[in-house]
VMD Tcl script that draws the C-alpha trace (Angstrom):
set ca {
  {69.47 104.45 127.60}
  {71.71 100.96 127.42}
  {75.07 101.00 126.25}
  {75.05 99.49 122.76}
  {78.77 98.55 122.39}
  {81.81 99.13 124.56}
  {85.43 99.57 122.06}
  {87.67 98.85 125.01}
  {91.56 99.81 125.65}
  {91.13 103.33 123.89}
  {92.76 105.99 126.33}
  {94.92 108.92 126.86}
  {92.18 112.09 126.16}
  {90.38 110.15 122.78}
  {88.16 111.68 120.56}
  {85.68 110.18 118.31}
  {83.23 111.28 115.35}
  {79.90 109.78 114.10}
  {78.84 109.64 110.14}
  {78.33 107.95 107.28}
  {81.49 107.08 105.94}
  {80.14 104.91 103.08}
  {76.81 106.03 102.02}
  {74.82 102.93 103.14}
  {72.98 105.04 105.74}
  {74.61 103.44 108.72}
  {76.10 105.71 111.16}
  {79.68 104.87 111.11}
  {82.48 105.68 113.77}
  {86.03 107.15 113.68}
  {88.35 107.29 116.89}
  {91.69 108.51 117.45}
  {93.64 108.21 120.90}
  {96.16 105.82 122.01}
  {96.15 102.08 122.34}
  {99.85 101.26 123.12}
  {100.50 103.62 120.28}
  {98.42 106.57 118.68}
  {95.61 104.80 116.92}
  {93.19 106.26 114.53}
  {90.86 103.60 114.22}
  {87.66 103.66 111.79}
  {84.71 101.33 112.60}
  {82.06 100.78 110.08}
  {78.19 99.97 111.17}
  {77.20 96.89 109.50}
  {73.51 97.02 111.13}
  {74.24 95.55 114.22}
  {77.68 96.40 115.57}
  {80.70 98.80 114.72}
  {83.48 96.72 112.86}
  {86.73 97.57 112.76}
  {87.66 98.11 108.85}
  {90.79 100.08 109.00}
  {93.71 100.71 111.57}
  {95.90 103.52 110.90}
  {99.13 103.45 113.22}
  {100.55 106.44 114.01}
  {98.08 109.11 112.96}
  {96.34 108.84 116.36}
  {96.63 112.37 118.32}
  {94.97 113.04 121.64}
  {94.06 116.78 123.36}
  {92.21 117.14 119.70}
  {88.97 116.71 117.99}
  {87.60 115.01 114.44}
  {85.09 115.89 112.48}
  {83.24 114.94 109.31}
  {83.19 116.81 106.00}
  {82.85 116.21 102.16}
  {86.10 117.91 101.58}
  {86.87 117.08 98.30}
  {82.63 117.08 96.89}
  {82.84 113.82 95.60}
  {79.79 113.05 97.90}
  {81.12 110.97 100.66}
  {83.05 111.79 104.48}
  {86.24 112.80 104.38}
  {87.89 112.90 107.89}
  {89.56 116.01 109.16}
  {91.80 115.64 112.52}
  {93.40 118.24 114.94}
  {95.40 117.33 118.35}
  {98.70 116.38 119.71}
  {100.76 113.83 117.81}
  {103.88 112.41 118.57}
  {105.85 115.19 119.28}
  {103.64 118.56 117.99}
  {100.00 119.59 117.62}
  {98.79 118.85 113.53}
  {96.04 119.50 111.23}
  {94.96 116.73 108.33}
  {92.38 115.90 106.37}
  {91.84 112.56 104.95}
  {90.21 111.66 102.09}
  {87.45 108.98 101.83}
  {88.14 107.48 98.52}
}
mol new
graphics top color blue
foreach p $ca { graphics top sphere $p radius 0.5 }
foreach p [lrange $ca 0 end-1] q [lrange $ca 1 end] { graphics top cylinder $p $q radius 0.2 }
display resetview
C-alpha cells in the first residue's frame, strides 16, 4: 500500500467519511476536526486527487464520528455528524442538495 494523498494541518481527534457525494462514481471524502478553527471540510474525487469543494467554518466537532446516508431519498449522500462542538456534544444531518 502507498499513500495516495496526504490533507495536511487537520488535528485535534478528526474524523472522516468516504462516499459518493455526487453520483459520478468517485469516492468522495468528508472531514471534520480542527484547523485553527473546527473545520468540516468536503473534498470531492475528480479521478485523480480529492479537491477541496466546500469549507464549512464552524461545524467542525472532534471526539465524534460521520457517516453517509440518503436521508432525505432523493438518491444522493446526505452527511450526518456527531461529536464535540464548540462548547457541547451535537447531532446534524446535512443535506446534499
Amino acid at each position: 500500500m502507498s499513500l495516495g494523498q496526504s490533507l495536511n494541518g487537520i488535528s485535534d481527534q478528526a474524523s472522516l467519511v468516504l462516499g459518493d457525494l455526487n453520483n459520478d462514481s468517485l469516492v468522495d471524502l468528508v472531514i471534520s476536526g480542527t484547523k485553527g478553527t473546527r473545520i468540516l471540510d468536503i473534498y470531492m474525487n475528480n479521478g485523480s486527487e480529492f479537491v477541496l469543494n466546500e469549507s464549512m467554518g464552524g461545524y467542525g466537532t472532534t471526539k465524534g464520528s460521520l457517516g453517509l446516508i440518503d436521508y432525505d431519498k432523493d438518491g444522493d449522500l446526505d452527511i450526518g455528524q456527531t461529536g464535540l462542538g464548540d462548547s457541547s456534544y451535537v447531532s446534524r444531518i446535512f443535506n446534499n442538495n
